[in-house]
matplotlib code that plots the C-alpha trace (Angstrom):
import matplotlib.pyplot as plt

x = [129.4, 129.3, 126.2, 124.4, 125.1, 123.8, 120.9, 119.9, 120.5, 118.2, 115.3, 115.4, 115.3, 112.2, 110.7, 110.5, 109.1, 106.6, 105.5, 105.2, 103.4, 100.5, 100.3, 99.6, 96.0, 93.6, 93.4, 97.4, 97.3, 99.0, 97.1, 96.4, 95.0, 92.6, 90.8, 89.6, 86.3, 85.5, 83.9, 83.7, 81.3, 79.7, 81.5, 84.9, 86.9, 85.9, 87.2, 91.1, 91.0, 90.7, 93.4, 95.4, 95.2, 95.6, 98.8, 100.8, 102.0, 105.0, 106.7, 105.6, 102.1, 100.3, 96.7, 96.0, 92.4, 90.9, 87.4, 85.5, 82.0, 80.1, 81.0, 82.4, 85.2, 87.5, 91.0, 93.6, 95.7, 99.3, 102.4, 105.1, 107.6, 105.1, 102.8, 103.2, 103.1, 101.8, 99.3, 97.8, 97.4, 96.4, 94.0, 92.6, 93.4, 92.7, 89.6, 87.6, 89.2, 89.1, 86.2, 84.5, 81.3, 81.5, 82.1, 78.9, 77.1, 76.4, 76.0, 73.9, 71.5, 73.6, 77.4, 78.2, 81.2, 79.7, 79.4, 82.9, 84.4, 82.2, 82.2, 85.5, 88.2, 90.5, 91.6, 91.4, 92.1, 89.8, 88.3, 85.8, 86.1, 84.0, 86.4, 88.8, 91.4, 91.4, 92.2, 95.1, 96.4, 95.9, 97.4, 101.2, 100.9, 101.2, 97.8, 96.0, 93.0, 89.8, 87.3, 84.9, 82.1, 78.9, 80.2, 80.8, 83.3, 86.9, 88.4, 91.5, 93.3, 96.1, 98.8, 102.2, 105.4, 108.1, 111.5, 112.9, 115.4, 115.8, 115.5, 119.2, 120.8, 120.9, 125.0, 124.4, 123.0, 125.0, 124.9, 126.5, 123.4, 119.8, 117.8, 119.6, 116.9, 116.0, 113.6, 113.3, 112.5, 108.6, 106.7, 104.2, 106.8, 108.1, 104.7, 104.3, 107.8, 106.4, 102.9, 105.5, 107.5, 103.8, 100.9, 98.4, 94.8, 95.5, 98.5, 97.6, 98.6, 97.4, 98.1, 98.2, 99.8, 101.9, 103.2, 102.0, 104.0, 105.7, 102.2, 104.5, 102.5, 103.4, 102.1, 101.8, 101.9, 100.9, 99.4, 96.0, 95.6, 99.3, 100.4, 98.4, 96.4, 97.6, 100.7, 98.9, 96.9, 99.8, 101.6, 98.8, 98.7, 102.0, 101.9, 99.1, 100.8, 103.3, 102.7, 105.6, 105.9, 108.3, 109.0, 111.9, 113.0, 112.5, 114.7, 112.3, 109.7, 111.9, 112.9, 109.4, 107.9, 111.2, 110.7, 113.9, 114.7, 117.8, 119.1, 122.2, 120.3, 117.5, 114.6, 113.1, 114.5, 115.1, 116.2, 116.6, 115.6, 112.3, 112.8, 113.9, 111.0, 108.4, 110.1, 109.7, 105.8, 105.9, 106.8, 103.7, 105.7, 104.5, 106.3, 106.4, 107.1, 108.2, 107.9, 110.8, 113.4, 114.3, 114.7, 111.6, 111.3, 110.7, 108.6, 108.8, 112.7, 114.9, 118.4, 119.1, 117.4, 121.4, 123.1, 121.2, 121.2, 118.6, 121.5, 121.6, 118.4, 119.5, 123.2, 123.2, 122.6, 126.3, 127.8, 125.4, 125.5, 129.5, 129.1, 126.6, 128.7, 131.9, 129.3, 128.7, 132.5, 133.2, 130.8, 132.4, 135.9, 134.8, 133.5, 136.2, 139.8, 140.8, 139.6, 140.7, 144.4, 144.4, 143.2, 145.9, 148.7, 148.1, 146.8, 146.4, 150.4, 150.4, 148.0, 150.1, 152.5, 156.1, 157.7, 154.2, 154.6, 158.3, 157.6, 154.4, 157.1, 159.5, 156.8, 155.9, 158.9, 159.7, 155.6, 154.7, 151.2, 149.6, 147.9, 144.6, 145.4, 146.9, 144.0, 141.0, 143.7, 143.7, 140.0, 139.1, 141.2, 139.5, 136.3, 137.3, 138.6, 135.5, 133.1, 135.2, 135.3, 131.4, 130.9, 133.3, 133.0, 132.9, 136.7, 137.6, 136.6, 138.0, 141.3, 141.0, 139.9, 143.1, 146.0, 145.2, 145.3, 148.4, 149.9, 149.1, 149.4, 152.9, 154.2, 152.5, 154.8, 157.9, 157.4, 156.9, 153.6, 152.0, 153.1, 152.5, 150.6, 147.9, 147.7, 147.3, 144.3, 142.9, 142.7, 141.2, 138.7, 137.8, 137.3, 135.1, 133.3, 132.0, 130.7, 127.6, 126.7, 123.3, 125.2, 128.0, 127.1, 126.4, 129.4, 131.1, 129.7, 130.4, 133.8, 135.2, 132.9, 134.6, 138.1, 137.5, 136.2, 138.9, 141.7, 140.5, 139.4, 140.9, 138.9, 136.8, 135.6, 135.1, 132.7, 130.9, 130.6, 129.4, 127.0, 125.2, 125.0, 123.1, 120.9, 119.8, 118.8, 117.4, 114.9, 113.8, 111.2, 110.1, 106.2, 105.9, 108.2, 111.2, 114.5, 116.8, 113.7, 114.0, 117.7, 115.0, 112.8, 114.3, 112.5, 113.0, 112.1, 113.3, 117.3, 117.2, 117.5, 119.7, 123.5, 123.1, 120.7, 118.7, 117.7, 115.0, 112.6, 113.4, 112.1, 108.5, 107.5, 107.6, 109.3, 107.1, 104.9, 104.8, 102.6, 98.7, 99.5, 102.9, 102.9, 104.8, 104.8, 103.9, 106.3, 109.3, 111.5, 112.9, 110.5, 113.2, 114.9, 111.7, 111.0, 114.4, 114.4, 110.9, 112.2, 113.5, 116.9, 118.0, 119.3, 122.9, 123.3, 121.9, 119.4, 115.8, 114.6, 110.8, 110.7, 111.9, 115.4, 118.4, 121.4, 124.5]
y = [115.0, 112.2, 110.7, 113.7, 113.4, 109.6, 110.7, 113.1, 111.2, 108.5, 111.1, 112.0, 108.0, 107.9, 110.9, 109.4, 106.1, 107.5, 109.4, 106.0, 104.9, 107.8, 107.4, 103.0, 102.1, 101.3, 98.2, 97.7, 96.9, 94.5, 91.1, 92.7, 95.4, 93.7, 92.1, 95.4, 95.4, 91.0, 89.9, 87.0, 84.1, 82.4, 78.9, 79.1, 76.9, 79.8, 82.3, 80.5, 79.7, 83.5, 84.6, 82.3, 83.2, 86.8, 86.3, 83.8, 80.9, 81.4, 79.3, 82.2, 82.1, 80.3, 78.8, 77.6, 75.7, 74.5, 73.7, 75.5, 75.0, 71.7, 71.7, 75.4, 75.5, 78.6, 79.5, 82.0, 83.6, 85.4, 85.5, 83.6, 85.9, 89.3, 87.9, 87.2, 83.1, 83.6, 86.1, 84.2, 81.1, 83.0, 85.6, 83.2, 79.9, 79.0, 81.1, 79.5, 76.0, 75.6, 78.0, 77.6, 78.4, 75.6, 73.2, 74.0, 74.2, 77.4, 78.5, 80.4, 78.9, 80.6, 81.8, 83.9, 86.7, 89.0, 86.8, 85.7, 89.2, 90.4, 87.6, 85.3, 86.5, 88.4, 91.1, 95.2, 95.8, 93.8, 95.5, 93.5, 93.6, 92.0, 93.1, 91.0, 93.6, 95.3, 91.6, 91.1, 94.4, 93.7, 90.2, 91.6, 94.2, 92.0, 91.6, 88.2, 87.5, 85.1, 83.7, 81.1, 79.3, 80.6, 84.1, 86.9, 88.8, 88.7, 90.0, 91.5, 90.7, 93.2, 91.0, 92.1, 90.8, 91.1, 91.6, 95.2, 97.2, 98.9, 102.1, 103.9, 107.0, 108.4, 108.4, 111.2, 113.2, 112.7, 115.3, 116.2, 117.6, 116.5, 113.0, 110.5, 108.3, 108.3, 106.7, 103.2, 101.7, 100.9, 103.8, 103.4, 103.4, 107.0, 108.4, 107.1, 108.8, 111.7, 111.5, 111.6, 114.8, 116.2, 115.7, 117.3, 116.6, 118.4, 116.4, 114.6, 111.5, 111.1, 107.9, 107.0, 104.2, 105.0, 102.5, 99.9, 97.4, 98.0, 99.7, 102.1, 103.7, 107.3, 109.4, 113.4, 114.9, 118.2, 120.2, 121.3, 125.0, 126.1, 124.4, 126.3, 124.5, 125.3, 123.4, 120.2, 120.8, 121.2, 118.1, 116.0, 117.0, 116.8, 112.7, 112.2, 112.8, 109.9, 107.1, 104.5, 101.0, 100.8, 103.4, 102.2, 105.0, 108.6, 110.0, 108.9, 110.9, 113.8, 114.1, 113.9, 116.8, 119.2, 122.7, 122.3, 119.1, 120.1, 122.8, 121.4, 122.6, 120.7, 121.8, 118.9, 118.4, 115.4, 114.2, 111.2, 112.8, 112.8, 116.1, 118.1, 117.2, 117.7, 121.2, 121.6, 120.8, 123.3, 126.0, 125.0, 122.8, 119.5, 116.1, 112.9, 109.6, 106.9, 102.7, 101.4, 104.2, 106.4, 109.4, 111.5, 114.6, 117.9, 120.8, 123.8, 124.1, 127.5, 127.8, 128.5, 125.7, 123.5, 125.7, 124.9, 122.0, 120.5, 120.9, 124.7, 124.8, 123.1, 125.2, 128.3, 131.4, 132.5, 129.0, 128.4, 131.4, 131.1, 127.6, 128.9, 131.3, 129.0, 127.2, 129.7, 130.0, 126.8, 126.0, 129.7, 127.6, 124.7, 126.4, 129.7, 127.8, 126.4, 129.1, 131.6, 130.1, 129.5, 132.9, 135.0, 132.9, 132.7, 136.3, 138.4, 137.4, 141.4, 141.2, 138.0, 139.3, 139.1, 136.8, 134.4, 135.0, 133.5, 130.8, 129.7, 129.7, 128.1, 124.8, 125.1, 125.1, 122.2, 120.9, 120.1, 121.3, 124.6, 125.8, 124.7, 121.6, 120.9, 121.5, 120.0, 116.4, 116.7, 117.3, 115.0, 112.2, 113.8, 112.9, 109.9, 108.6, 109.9, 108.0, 105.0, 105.8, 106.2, 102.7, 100.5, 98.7, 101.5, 100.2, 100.1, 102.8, 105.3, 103.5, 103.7, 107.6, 108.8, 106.7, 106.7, 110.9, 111.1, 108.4, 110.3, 113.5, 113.1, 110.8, 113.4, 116.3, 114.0, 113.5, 116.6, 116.6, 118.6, 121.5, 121.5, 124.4, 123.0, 120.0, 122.4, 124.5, 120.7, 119.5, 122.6, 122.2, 118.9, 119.3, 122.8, 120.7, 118.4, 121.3, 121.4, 117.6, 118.4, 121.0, 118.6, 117.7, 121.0, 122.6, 120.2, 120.6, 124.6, 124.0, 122.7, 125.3, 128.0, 126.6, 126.7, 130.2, 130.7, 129.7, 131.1, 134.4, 134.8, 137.0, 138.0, 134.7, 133.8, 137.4, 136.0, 132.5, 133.9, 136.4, 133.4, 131.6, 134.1, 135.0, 131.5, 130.9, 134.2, 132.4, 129.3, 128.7, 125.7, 124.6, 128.5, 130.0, 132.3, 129.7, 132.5, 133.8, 135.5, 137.6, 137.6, 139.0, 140.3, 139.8, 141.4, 139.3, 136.4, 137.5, 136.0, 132.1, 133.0, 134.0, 133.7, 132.0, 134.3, 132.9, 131.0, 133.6, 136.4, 134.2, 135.2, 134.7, 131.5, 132.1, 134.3, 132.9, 129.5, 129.3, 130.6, 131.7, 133.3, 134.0, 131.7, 133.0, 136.2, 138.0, 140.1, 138.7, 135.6, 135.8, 135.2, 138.2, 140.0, 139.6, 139.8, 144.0, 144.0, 142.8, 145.6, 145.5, 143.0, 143.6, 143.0, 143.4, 140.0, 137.0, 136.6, 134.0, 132.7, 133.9, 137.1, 136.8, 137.5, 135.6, 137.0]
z = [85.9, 84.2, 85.8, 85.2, 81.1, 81.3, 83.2, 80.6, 77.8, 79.4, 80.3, 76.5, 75.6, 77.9, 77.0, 73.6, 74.7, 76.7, 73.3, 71.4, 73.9, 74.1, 70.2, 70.8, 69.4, 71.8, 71.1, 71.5, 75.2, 77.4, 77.9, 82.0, 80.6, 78.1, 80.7, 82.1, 83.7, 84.4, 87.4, 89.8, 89.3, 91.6, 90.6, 92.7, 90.2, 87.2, 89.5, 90.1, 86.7, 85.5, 87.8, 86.9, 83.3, 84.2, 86.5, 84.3, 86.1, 88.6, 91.6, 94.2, 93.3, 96.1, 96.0, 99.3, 98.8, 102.0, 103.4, 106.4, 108.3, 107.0, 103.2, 102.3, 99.6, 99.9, 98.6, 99.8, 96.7, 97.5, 97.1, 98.5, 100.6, 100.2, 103.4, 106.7, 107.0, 110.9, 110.3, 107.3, 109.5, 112.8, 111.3, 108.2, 108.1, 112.0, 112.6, 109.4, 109.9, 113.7, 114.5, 117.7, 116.3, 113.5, 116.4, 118.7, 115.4, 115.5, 112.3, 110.3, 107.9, 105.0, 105.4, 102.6, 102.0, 104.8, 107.3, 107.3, 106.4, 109.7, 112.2, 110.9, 110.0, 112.6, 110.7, 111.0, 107.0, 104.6, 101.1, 99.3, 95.5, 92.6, 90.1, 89.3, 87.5, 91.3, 93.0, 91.0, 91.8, 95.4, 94.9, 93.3, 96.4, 99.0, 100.2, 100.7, 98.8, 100.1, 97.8, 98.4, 96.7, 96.2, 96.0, 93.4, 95.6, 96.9, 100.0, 100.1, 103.3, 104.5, 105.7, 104.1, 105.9, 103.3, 104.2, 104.7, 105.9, 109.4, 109.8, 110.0, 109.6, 105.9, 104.4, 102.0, 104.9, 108.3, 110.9, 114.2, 115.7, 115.0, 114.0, 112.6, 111.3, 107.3, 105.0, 104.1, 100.9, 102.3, 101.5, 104.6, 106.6, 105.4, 105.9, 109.2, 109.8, 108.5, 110.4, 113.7, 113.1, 111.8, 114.4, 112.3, 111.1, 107.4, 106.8, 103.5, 101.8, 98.0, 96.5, 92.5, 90.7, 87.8, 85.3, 82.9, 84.3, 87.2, 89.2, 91.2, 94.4, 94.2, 97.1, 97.6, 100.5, 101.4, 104.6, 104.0, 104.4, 103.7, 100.6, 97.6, 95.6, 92.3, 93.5, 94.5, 91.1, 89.1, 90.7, 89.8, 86.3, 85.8, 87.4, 85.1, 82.2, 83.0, 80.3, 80.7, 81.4, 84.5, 87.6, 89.4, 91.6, 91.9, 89.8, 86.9, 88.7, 88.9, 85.5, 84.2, 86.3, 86.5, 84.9, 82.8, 81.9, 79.4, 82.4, 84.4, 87.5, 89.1, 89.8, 92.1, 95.7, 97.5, 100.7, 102.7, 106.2, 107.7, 109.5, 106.1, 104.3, 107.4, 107.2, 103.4, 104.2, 107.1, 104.4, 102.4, 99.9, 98.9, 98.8, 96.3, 98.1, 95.6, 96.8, 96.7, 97.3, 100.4, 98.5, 98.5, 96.0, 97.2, 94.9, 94.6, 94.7, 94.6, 94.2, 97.9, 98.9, 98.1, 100.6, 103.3, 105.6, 108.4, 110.7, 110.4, 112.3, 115.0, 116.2, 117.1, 114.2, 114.3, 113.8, 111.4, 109.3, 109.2, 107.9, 104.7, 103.8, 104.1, 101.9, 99.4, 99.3, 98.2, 95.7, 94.0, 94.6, 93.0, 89.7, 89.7, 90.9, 87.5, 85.2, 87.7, 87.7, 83.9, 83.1, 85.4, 84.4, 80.7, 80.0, 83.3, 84.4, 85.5, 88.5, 90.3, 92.7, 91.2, 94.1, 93.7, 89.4, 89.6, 91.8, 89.5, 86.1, 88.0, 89.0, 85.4, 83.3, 81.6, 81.3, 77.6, 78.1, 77.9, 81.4, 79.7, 78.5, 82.0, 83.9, 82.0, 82.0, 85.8, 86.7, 84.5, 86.2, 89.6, 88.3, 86.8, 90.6, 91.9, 90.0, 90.7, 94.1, 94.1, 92.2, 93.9, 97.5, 100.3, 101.4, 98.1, 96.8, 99.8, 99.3, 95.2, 96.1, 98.3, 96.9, 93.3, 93.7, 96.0, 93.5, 90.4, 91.4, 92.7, 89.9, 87.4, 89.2, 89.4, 85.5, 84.6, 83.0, 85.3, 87.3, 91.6, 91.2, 89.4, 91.4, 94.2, 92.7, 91.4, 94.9, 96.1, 93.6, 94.8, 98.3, 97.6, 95.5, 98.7, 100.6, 98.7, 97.3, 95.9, 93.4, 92.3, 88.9, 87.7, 89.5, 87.2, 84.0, 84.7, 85.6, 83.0, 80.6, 82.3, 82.1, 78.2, 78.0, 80.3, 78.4, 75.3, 76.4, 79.9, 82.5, 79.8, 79.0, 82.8, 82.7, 80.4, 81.0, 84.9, 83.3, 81.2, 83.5, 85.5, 82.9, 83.0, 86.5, 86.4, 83.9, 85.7, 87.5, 89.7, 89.8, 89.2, 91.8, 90.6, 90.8, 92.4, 95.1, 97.4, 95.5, 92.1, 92.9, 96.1, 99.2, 102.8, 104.9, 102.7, 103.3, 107.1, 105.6, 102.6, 102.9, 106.6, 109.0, 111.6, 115.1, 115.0, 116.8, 113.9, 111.0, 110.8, 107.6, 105.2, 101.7, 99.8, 97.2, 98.4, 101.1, 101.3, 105.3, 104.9, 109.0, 110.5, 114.2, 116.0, 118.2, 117.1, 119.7, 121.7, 124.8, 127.6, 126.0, 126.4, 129.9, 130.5, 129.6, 131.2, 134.3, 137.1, 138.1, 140.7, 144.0, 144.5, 147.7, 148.8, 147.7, 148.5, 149.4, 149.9, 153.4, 153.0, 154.6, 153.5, 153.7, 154.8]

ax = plt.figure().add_subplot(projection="3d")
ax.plot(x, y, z, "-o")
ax.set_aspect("equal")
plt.show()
């Protein structure tokens, strides 16, 4: 809950950054910036001289100057630790140095850019660039740049080799059943992951760079032919529009292309797994990958959308439906426990059974505090030891977790300041609260709104409090799509992926609206059940086998 409140506060202190920054005069730009639109020389020393006026001067910042064929200068430009040291001297460095060709004198009359980008170097990704603006850009990337004398262009050489991390299985996401690999932190990596669950030519990547400072590669991806173009549209515009100095992780995406920035409900999905988003794109969705950060955003997003796992595809439909609804169930816990339990015993007394009414006074005489009081003092120390628990070393913070709430909940009761009941119903609560992560912050922020209506107005304030906050999801939308789809507006064929999950075989359709071909597969029923009733009777009284005899 209490990360959510920080991470509005910060949207709004961005928000208003991002407005001083549209409003900057023109010629208020940073010094990069300002040298918009210079080219190379000719003169090789002119050219190292303007990028390194351009990238100020830093340990990491390598100029490599060597000479090739009879009397050729050149320099290689990068940047210590984003290149591969062995590719670099295998694929640039040896082949101009130690060249065969140079040897037997075989050489043309005049080498110039061309020749060497066509015939010397050994390397599958090269872009030749005259501006110098573009050359830095491809220099912070990662790439490795040739220049030599004579020449009025660069050649940007593709060999990154940074460190990263392995491939593993996502911790917000584990499952029993299904893959267990997640994004990385490299963004071509998580398209490639992508481009294996999706074998298709009108999968899309859509790369732009967003941010003054930071030049964040942001990339959309869509398949061609079922997401609607109005989405991809929109998206773009709305990624446009972004005018700040630094993107760090997605979340800043998020907050400045969600519907309802001020709402405690998001309207941007994410997801570490590769499989969850290849299905989102199978629906006709669209996704935003962010460099740097394993979490890739999701759009358009319903409210449905948090009560359903990957791993609900992949068991059976019974299992699977029993687990939404247990689902469901708890997230109502989570919100409805306290208030419930504060409004019975402080106004509704008469609809507790006697026996249960007696025991609850009993737990609760002696405890200065009002039922209120007493319940918005211990979820606040739950979500207290939960955001330690979160922020702390993993050991740490599981051992913080358990024994600071089995320590203060039992010396709380053996003090009297708090009654067992209510750490019963808190600890409820808090495991309900786990069942559905992606809804924890805003089952907490309506928690503890309801346990104030609640203790002011009893069951009439929880009514009302329940009510509102229909009204309001009722009102949201998410890149144009109705937030409570497919209960509002209410769709048929939508209701076999909602409170339960159909087989596999009875989903037809994609979720209305989304999606220009809303077929998703012909065929009303699984086919082995099919030929199954087709099939005539078989004979019991013996087997048949290939030569037409039977056994006895």
């Amino acid at each position: 809950m209490f990360s959510f409140i920080v991470r509005k506060l910060r949207f709004a202190k961005i928000k208003k950054k991002s407005e001083k920054a549209e409003n900057r005069p023109e010629d208020e730009t940073y010094e990069y910036e300002g040298k918009e639109g210079k080219k190379f020389t000719d003169n090789l020393d002119k050219n190292i001289e303007m990028l390194k006026n351009i990238i100020t001067e830093s340990s990491d910042l390598i100029f490599r100057r060597f000479v090739f064929g009879e009397d050729k200068n050149a320099v290689i430009v990068y940047i210590d630790g984003l290149i591969d040291k062995t590719l670099v001297h295998e694929n640039i460095l040896k082949p101009l140095m130690g060249a065969e060709s140079f040897k037997d004198g075989e050489l043309p009359e005049k080498i110039d850019i061309e020749y060497v980008k066509s015939k010397l170097l050994f390397v599958g990704s090269i872009d030749e660039k005259e501006s110098v603006d573009d050359i830095v850009s491809k220099i912070l990337a990662g790439d490795t740049v040739f220049l030599m004398d004579g020449a009025q262009k660069a050649l940007a050489v593709s060999l990154r080799g940074w460190e990263r991390r392995g491939i593993e299985e996502p911790q917000t996401e584990s499952v029993v059943r299904g893959p267990r690999e997640g994004f990385t932190e490299t963004l071509r990596i998580n398209t490639s992951m992508l481009r294996r669950k999706i074998k298709n030519p009108n999968l899309k990547f859509e790369t732009l760079t967003i941010g003054e400072r930071t030049k964040t590669d942001v990339c959309i991806a869509y398949i061609n032919g079922l997401a609607k173009p109005e989405l991809i549209d929109e998206i773009k515009a709305r990624l446009s529009k972004i005018k700040t100095d630094a993107i760090l992780e997605s979340g800043y995406i998020e907050q400045y292309i969600e519907d309802a920035p001020f709402s405690i409900f998001s309207t941007v999905a994410n997801s570490e797994k590769p499989d969850k988003v290849a299905a989102k794109l199978l629906e006709g969705r669209a996704a935003i990958f962010v460099d740097g950060t394993p979490f890739v955003l999701t759009v358009p997003m319903v409210f449905i959308d948090s009560f359903q796992a990957a791993e609900d595809y992949y068991s059976r439909p019974f299992f699977a439906s029993t687990i939404r609804l247990l689902r469901f169930i708890a997230f109502f816990i989570s919100i409805l426990a306290p208030a419930l339990y504060v409004a019975m015993s402080t106004f509704h007394q008469e609809l507790i059974p006697t026996p249960l009414l007696l025991s609850m006074a009993a737990a609760h005489e002696g405890v200065p505090f009002p039922a209120a009081l007493e319940a918005a003092i211990m979820i606040a120390v739950f979500e207290i030891l939960r955001e330690a628990g979160v922020r702390l070393p993993r050991p740490i913070g599981q051992a913080v977790s358990i024994v600071g709430a089995l320590v203060i909940g039992e010396a709380a009761v053996s003090a009297g300041l708090i009654g067992a009941p209510m750490v019963i119903v808190v600890a409820i609560t808090a495991v309900s609260s786990f069942a559905v992560p992606s809804q924890t912050d805003s089952a907490a922020i309506i928690r503890f709104c309801l346990l104030i209506l609640a203790g002011v107005m009893g069951g009439y304030g929880i009514a009302i409090g329940l009510l509102a906050m229909l009204v309001h999801l009722s009102t949201m939308h998410s890149f144009g799509i109705p937030y409570l789809m497919p209960l509002a507006p209410f769709n048929r064929s939508g209701m076999k992926d909602t409170f339960i999950r159909a087989p596999i075989w009875a989903m037809k359709k994609r979720p209305l609206g989304i999606a220009i071909d809303e077929d998703r597969q012909s065929g009303a029923m699984n086919k082995w059940t099919e030929e199954s009733e087709k099939r005539p009777e078989a004979d019991t009284g013996g087997g048949d086998f290939g030569d037409g005899e039977k056994t006895v």
